[in-house]
Structure formats: structure tokens, C-alpha cells
NUKETOR-989616 format. One record per residue: residue in three letters; x, y, z of N, C-alpha, C, O in turn; residue number from 1. Coordinates in steps of 0.001 Angstrom, whole numbers, plus 500000, padded with zeros to 6 digits. Layout:
<nodes>
NODE/ALA/X/Y/Z/X/Y/Z/X/Y/Z/X/Y/Z/NUM $
...
</nodes>
This chain:
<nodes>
NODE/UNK/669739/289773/353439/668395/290256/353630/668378/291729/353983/667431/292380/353541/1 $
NODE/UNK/669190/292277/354637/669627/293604/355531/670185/294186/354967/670782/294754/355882/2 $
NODE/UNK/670827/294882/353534/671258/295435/353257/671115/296868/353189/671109/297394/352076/3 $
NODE/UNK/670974/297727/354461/671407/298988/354448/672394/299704/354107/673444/299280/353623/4 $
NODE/UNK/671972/301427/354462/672978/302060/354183/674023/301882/353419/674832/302810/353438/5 $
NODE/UNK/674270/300972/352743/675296/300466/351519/675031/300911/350507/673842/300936/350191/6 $
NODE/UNK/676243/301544/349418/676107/301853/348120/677084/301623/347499/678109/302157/347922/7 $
NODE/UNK/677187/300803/346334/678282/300787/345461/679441/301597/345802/679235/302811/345816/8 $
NODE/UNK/680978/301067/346167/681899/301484/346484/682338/302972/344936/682885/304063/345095/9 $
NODE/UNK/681902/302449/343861/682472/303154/342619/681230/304113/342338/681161/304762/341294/10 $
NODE/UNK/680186/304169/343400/679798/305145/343215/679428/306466/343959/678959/306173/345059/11 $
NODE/UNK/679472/307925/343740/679673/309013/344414/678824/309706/344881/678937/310786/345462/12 $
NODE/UNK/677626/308903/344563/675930/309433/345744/676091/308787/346719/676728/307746/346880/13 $
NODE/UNK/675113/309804/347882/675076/308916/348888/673431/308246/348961/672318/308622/348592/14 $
NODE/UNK/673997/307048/349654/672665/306011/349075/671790/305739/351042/672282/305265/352067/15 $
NODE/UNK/670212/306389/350711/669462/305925/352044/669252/304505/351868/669241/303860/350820/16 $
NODE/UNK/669046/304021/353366/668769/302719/354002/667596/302489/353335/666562/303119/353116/17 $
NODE/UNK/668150/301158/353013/666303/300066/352489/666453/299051/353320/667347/298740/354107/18 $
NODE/UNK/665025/298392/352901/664628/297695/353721/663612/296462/352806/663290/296334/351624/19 $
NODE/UNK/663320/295623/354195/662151/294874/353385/660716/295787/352415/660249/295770/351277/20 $
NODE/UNK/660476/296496/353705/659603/297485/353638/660621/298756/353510/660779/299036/354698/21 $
NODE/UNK/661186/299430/352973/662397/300301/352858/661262/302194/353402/660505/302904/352741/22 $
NODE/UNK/661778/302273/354897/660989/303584/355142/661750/304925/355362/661157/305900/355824/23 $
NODE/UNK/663282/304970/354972/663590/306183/355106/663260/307316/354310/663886/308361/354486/24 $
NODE/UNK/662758/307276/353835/661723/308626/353227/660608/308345/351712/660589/307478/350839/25 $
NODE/UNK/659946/309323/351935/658980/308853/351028/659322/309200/349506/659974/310115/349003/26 $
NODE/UNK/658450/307838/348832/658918/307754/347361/659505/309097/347176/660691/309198/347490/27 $
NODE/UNK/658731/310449/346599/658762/311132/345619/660782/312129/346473/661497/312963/345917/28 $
NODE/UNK/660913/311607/347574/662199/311949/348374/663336/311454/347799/664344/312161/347784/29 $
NODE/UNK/663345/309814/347085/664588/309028/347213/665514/309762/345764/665462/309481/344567/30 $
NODE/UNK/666126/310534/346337/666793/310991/344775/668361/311013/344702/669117/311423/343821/31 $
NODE/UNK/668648/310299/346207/670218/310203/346069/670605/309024/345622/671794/308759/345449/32 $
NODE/UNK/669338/307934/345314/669948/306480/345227/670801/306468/343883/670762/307190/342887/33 $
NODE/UNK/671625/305320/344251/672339/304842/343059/672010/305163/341418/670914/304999/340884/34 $
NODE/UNK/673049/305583/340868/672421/305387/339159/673116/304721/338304/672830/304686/337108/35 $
NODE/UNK/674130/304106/338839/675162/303312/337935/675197/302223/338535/675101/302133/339759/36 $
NODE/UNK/675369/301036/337581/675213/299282/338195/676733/299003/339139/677870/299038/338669/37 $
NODE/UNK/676388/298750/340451/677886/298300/341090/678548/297755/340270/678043/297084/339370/38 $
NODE/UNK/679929/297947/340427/681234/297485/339645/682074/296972/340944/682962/296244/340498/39 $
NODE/UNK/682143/297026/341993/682572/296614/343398/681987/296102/344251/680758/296105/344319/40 $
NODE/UNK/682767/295547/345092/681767/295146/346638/680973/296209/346892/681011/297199/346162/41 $
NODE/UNK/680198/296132/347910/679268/297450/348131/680083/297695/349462/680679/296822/350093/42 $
NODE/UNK/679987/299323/349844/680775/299729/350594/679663/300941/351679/678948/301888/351351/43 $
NODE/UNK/680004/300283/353102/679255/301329/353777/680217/302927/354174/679772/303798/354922/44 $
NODE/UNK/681111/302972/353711/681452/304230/354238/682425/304154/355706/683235/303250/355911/45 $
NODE/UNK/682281/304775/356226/683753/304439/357378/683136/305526/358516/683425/305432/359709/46 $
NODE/UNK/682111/306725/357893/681201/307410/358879/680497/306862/360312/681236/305898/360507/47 $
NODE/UNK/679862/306856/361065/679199/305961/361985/677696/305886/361780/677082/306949/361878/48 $
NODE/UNK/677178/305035/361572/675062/304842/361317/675063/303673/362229/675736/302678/362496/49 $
NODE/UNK/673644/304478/362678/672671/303721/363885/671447/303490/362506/670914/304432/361920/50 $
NODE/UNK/671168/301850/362171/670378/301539/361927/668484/301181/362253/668025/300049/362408/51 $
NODE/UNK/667850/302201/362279/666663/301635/362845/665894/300765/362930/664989/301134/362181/52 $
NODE/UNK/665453/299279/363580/664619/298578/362446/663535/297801/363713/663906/297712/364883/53 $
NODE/UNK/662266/297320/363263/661407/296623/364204/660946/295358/362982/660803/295393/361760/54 $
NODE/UNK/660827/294419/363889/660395/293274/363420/659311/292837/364702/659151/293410/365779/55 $
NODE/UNK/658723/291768/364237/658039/290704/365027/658275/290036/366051/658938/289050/365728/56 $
NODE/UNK/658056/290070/367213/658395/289060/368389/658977/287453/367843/658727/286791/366836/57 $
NODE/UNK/659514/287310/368569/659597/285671/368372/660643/285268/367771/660916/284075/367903/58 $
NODE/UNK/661469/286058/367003/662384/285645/366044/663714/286277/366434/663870/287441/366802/59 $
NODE/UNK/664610/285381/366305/666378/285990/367074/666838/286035/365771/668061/286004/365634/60 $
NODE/UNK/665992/286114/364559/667193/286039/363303/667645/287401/362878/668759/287530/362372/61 $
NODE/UNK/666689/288631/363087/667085/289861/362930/668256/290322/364119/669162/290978/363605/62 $
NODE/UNK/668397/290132/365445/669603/289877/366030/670980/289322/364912/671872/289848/364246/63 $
NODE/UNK/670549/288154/365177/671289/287554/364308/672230/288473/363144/673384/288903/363169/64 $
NODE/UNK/671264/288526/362263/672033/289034/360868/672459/290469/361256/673451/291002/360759/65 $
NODE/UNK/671367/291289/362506/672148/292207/362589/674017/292176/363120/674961/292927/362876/66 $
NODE/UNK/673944/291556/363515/675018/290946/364269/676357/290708/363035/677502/291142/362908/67 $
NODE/UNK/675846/290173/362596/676494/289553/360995/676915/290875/360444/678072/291267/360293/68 $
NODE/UNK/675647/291595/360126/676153/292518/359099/677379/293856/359759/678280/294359/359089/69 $
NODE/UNK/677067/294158/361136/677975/294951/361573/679346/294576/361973/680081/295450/362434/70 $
NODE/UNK/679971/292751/361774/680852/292311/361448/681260/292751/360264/682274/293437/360394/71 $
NODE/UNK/680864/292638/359039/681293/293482/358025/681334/294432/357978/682185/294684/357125/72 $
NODE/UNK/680829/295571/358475/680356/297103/358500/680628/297152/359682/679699/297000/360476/73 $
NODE/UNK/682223/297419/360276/682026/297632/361572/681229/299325/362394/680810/299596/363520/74 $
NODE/UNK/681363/300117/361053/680678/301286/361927/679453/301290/361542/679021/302439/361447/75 $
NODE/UNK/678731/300509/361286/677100/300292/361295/676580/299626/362484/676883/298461/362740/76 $
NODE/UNK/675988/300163/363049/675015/299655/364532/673604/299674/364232/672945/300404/363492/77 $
NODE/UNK/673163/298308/365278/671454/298625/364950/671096/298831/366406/671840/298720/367381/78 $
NODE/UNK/669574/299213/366356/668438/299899/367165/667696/298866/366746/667130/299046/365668/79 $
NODE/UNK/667519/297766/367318/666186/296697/367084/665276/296956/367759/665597/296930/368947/80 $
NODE/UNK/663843/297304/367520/662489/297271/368637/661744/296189/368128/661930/296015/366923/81 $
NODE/UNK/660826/295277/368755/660402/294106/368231/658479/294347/369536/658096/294762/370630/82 $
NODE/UNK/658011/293715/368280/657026/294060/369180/655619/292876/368546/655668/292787/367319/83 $
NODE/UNK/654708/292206/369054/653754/291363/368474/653209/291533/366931/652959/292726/366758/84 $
NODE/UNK/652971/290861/365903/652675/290935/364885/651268/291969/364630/651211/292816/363739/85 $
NODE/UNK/649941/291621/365836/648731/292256/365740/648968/293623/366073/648182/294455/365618/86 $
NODE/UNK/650187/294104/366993/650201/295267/367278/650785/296182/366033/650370/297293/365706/87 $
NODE/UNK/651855/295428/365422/652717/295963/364480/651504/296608/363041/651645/297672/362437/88 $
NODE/UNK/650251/295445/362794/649518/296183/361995/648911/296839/362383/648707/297613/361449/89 $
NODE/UNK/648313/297210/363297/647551/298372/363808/648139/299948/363791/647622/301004/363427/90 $
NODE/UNK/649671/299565/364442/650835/300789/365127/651324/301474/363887/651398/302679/363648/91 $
NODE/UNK/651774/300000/362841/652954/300641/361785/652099/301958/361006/652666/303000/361337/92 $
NODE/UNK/650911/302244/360071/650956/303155/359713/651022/304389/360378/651566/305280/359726/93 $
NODE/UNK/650490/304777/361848/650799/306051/362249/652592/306322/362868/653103/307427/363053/94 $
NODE/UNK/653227/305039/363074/654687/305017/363167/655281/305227/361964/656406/305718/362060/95 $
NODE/UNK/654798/304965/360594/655533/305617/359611/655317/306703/359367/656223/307349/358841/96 $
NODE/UNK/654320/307202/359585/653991/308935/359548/654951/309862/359838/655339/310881/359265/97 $
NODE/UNK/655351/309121/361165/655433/310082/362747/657448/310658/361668/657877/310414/360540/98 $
NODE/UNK/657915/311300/362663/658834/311334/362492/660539/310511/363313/661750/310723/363241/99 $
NODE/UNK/659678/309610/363981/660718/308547/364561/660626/306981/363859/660907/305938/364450/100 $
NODE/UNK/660121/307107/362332/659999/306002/361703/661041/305171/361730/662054/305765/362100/101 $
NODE/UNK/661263/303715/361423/662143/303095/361522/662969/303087/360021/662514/303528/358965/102 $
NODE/UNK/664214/302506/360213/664819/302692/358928/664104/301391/357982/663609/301602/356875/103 $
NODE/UNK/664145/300178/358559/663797/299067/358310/662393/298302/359035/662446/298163/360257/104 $
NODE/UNK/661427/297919/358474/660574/296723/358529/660142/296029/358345/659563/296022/357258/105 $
NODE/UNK/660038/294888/359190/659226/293481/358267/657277/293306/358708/656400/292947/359495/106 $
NODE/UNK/657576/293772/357717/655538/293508/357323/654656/292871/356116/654339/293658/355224/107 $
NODE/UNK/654403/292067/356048/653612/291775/354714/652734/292954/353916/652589/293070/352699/108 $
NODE/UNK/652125/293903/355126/650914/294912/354517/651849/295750/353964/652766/296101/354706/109 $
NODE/UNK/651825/296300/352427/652383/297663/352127/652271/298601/351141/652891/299585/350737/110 $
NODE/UNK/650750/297649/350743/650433/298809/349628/650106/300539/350166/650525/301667/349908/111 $
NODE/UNK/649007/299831/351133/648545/301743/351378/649890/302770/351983/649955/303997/352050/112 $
NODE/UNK/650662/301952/352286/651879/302642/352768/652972/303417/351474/653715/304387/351327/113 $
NODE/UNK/652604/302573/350950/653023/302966/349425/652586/303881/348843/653333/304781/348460/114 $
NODE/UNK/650990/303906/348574/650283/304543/347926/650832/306301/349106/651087/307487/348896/115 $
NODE/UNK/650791/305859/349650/650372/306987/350803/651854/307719/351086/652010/308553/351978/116 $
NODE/UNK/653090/307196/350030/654426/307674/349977/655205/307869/351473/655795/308848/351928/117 $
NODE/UNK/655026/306907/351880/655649/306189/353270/657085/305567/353078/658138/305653/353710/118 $
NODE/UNK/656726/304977/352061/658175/303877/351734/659057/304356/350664/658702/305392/350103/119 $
NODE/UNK/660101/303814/350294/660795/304243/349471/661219/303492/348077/661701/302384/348308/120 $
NODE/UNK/661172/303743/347043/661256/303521/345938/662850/302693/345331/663762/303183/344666/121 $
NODE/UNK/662707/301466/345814/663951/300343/345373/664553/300303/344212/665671/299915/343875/122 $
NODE/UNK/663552/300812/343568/664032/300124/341436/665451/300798/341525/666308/299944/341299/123 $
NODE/UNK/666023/302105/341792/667463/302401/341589/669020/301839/342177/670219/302037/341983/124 $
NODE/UNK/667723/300657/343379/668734/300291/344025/668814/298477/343433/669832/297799/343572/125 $
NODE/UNK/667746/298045/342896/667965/297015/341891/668781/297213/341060/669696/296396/340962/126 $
NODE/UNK/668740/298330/340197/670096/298486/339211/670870/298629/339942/671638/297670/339873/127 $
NODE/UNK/671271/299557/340936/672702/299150/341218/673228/298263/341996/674424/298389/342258/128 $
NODE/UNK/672576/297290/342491/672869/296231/342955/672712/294747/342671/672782/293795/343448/129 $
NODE/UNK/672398/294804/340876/671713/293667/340463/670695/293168/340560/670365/292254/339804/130 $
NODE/UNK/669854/293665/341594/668574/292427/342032/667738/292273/340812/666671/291665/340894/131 $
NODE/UNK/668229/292887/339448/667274/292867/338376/668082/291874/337262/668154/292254/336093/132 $
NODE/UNK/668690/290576/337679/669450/290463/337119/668537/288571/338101/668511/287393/337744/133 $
NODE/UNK/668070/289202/339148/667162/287746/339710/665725/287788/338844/665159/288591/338102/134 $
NODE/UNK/665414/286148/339497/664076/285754/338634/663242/286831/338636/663301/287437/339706/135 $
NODE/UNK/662553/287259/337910/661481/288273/337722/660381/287804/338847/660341/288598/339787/136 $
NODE/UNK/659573/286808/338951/658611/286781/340334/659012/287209/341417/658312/288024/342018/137 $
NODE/UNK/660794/286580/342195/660715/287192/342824/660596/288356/343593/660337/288378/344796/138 $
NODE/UNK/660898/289849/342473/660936/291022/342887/659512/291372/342645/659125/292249/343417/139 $
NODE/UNK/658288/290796/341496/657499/291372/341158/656329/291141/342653/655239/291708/342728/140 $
NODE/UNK/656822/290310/343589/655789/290317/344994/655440/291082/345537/654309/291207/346007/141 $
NODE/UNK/657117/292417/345671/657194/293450/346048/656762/294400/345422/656917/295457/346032/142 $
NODE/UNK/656164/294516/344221/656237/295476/343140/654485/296459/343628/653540/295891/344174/143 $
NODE/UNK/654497/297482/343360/653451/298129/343550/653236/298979/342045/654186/299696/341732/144 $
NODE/UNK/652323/298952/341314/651760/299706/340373/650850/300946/340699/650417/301046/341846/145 $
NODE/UNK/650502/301995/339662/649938/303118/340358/648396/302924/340838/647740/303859/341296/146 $
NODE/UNK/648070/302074/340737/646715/301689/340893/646852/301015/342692/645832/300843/343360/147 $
NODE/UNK/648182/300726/343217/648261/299622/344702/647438/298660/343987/646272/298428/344305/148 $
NODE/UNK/648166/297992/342830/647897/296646/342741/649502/296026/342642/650446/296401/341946/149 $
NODE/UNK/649381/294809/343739/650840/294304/343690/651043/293428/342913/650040/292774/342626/150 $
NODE/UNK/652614/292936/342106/653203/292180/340911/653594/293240/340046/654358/292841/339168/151 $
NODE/UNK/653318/294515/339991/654126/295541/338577/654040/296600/339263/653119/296861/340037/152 $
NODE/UNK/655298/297502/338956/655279/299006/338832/656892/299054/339799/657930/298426/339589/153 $
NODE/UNK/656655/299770/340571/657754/300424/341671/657971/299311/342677/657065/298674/343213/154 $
NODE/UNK/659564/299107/342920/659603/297698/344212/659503/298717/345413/659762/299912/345272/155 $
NODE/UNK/659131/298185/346535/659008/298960/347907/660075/297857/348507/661110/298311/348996/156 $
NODE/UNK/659861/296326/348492/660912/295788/349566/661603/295057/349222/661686/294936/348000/157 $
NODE/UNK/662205/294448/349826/663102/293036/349721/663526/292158/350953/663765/292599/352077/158 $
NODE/UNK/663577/290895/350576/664298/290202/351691/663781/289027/352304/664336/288081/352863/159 $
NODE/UNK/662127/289414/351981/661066/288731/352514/660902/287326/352122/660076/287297/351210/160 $
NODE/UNK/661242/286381/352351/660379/285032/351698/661279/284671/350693/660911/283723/349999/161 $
NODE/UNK/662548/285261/350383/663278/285001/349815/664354/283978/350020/665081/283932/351012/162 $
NODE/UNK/664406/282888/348649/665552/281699/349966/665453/280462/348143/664717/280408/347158/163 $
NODE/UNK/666821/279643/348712/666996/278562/347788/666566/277361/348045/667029/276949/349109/164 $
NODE/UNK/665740/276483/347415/665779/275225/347774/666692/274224/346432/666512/274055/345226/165 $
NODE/UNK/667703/273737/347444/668040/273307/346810/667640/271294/346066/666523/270871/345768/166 $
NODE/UNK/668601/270729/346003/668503/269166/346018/669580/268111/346476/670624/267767/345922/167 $
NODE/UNK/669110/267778/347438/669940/266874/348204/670307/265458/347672/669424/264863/347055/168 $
NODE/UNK/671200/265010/347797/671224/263631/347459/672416/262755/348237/673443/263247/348704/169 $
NODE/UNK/672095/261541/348264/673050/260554/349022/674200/260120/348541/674216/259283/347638/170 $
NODE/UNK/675254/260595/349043/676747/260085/348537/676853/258845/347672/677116/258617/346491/171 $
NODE/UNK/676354/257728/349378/676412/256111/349166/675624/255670/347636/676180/255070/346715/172 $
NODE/UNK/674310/256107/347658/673478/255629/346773/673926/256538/345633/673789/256010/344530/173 $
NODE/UNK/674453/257834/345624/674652/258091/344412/676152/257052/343449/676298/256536/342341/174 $
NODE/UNK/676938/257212/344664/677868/256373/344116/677803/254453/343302/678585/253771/342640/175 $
NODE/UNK/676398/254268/343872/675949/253072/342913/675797/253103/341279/675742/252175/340472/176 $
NODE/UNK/675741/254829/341066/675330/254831/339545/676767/255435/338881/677117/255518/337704/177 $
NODE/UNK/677314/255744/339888/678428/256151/339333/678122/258017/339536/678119/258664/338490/178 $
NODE/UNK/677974/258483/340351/677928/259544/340188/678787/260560/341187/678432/260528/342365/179 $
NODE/UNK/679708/261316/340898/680451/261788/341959/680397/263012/342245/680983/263247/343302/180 $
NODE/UNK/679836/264116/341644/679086/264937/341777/678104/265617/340773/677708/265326/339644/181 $
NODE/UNK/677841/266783/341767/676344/267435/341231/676093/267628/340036/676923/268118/339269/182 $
NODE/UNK/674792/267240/339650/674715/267403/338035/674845/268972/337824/674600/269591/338860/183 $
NODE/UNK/675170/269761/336737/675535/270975/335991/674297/271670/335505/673829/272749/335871/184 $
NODE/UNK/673822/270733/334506/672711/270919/333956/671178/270079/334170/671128/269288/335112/185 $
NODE/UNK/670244/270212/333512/668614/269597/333992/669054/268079/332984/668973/266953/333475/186 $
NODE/UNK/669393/268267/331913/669983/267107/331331/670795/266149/331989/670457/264966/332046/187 $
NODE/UNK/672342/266783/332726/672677/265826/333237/671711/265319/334959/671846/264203/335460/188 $
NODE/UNK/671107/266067/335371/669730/265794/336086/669238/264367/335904/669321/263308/336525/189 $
NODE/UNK/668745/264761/334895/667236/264166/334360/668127/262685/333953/667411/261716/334203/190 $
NODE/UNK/669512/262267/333387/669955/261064/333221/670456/260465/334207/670430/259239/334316/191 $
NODE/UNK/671022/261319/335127/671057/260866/336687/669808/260103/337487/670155/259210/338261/192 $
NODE/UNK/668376/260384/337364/667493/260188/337585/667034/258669/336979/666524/257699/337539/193 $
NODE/UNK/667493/258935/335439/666914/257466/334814/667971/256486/335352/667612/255361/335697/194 $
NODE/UNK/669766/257013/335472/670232/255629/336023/669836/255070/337238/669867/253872/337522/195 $
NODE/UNK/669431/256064/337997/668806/255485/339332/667750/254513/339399/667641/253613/340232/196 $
NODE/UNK/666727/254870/338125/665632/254319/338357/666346/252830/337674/666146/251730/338190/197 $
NODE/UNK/667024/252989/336687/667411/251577/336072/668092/250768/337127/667838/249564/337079/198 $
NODE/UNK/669048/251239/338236/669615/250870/338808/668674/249993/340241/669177/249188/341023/199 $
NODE/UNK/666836/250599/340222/666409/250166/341193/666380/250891/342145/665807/250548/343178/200 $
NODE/UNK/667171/252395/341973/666693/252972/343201/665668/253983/342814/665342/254349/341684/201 $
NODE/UNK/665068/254495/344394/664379/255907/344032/664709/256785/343368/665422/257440/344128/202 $
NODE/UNK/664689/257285/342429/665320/258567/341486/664829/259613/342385/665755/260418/342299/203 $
NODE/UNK/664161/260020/343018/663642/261970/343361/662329/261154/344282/661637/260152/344101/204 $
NODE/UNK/662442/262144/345274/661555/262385/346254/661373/263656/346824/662259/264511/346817/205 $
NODE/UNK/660070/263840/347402/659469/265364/347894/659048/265218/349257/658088/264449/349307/206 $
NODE/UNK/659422/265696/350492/658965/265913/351270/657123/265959/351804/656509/266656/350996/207 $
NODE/UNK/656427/265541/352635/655386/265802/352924/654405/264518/352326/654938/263895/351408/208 $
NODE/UNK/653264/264128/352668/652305/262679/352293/651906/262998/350937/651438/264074/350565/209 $
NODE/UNK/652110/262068/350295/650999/261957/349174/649365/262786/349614/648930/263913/349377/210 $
NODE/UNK/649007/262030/350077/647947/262729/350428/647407/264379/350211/646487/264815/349520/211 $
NODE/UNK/648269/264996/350997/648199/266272/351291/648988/267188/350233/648539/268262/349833/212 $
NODE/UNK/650219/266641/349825/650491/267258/348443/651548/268321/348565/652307/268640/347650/213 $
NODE/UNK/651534/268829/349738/652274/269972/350430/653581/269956/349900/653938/270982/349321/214 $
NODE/UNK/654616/268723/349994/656055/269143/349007/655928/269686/347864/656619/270582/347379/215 $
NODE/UNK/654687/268933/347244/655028/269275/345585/654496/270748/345254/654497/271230/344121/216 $
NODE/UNK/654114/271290/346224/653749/272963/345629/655099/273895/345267/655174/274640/344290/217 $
NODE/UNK/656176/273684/346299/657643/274368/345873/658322/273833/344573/659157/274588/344075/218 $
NODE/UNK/658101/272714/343987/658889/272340/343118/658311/273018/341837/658829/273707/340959/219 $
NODE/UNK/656668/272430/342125/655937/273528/341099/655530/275023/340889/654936/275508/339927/220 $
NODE/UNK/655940/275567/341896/655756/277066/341553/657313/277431/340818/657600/278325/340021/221 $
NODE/UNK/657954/276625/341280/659643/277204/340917/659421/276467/339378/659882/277261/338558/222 $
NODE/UNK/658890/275252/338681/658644/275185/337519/657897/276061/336712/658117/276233/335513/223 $
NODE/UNK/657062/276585/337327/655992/277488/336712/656672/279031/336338/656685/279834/335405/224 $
NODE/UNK/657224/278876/337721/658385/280557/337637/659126/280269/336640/659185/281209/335848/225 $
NODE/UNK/659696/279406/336350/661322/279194/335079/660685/279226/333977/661180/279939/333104/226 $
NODE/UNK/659120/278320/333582/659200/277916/332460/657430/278341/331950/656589/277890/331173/227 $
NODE/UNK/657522/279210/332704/655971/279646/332198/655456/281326/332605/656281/281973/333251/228 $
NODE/UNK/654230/281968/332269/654202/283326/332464/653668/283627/333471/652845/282803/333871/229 $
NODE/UNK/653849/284774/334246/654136/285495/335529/652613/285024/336041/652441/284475/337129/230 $
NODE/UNK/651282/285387/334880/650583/285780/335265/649431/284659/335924/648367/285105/336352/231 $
NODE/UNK/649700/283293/335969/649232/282212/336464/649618/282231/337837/648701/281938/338605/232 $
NODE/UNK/650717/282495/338361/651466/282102/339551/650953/283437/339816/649981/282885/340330/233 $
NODE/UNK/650750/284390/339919/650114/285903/340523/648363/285469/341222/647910/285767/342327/234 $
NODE/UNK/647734/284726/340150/646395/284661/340375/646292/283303/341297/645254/283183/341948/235 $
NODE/UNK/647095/282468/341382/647437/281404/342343/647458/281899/343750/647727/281128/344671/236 $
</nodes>
């Protein structure tokens, strides 16, 4: 989620800190980022960086990963400030102004910050780090067009809301159909499913009541994302 200050080991710019909200300098600034697709691990350098970053009260996971990531990066340190969500929208635009902005933040709001060349311009750091190589919805959330309409144009963040669901299944009961591991493909899926049902058991279940419907929205947006166009799941 945190991937700062990192830039392709094979390559010879030096690359500023991003972020969800990526604020070390404004768009029309970012001109050291990456221009060639990593060919290596990504490499922070061996220099010393104090990472800046504020998040939301309540949550030990930015601890956390900070924690994580300066295990790998031992000369990367963070500066966490954390502060209530209502304050954070009120505070963050004159804190990105100012000149003690943070390197990193998590905020949902970021168009006018965008528009207003606060944040910094990701697309060079998608190429060189692949992220353009993931599902297209997910980056297009982040995406800002010249109009601050979000789904197209320039990415500002990453990190946010991002995550796998996968599919679980039972050893015991799978082993009734004969199955010893994970299917490969939606085919071998989908025949896994019918021996179950032939066999009498449940083939697939979703979390949450009939009623309310709530499991089946993840299965179907991730169908809609694979197998249908952007622009349904945007207006959703």
C-alpha cells in the first residue's frame, strides 16, 4: 500500500514519494519520476528518508505497515500524525498548501486538490512499476481528468480500497468429489461446482442474508469489472 520513496533499482532518476493521495509536489513539479518499466526489485537507496504521512484516528494498520516497510528499507523512517477524519477534511487543503505538507495521505476527497496541483501525478510511476499491467477499474477510481471528473485522465493515488477476495473451500467436503486442489481455471471452477452439486453438496455460497443481498454485490462488481465495460460500474 506504502510504497514510497522507491524507484526501480535499474533505474538512474531519482524518484519522489507517492502516496494514496501522493503530495510531494505539485503535478506540473513531478519530472524526476521513473521512465523505464522496472526490470528489478524496487530499491530505496541506502541514503536516510524520514517519511511524512497522516492518516485517520483509529487505525494501527499504518503503524503497522509502516513498521513492515522499514524492515525492508532499513534507512527509511516514518513521521506518522493521525488525527479525526472530520478534522482531516476541513485541515487537509490548507495543510497541503502550507509548506510542511505530508509526504503521504489517506483521504477519499481529491479532486480539488488535484485540480488545484497539490498532488502528484502517478501515471510514470504505474509504468514503472506495473500498476498498469492491473485491472483497469482499479486504477481508474483514482484517475482525475481535466475537467476533476474522476475514472479517466491522470492517477493521483493508490492503495486505497484495494484488496483480493478470494474463495475458500473445505478440505473434508472437497475431498468427497475428489478434489485436491484449487481449481486453475473458471472451467475447472465451474465443474468442481457441478460435482458438488451432483454429489449433494452446496456448490458456492456468499456471505450475508438473502434478504439484504450484501455478499452478492462483491462477486458482482468483480464480474462486471472482468467481463463487461467500465462505464456501468462508474455510474453504479
Amino acid at each position: 500500500m506504502l510504497l514510497a520513496a522507491c524507484k526501480p533499482a535499474a533505474t538512474a532518476t531519482s524518484v519522489p514519494e507517492m502516496t494514496e493521495a501522493a503530495t510531494e509536489a505539485p503535478v506540473a513539479e513531478a519530472t524526476t519520476a521513473p521512465t523505464e518499466a522496472a526490470s528489478t526489485t524496487p530499491s530505496c537507496g541506502t541514503e536516510p528518508v524520514v517519511l511524512k504521512a497522516t492518516f485517520e484516528t483509529g487505525f494501527d494498520i499504518p503503524f503497522k505497515l509502516a513498521e513492515e516497510f522499514t524492515k525492508q528499507f532499513p534507512n527509511v523512517t516514518w513521521d506518522i500524525s493521525q488525527d479525526q477524519f472530520a478534522n482531516l477534511i476541513t485541515s487537509t487543503p490548507l495543510v497541503l498548501a502550507s509548506d510542511n505538507a505530508p509526504d503521504l495521505l489517506r483521504l477519499p476527497t481529491m479532486v480539488s486538490f488535484a485540480k488545484d496541483g497539490l498532488l502528484m501525478n502517478l501515471d510514470p510511476y504505474a509504468e514503472a512499476f506495473g500498476w498498469n499491467d492491473w485491472p483497469v477499474p482499479q486504477l481508474n477510481q483514482n484517475r482525475i481528468d481535466a475537467d476533476g471528473v474522476r475514472g479517466s485522465g491522470t492517477l493521483y493515488a493508490m492503495g486505497l480500497n484495494y484488496s483480493l477476495t478470494g474463495v475458500f473451500y473445505n478440505k473434508t467436503l472437497a475431498a468427497q468429489i475428489g478434489m485436491t486442489e484449487a481449481p486453475k481455471t473458471v472451467a475447472e471452477f465451474e465443474a468442481l461446482l457441478a460435482a458438488a452439486k451432483e454429489a449433494g453438496l452446496q456448490p458456492i455460497m456468499i456471505w450475508g442474508s438473502a434478504k439484504s443481498g450484501m455478499g452478492l454485490a462483491f462477486p458482482l462488481q468483480q464480474l462486471m469489472a472482468a467481463y463487461g465495460p467500465v462505464g456501468p460500474i462508474n455510474d453504479w
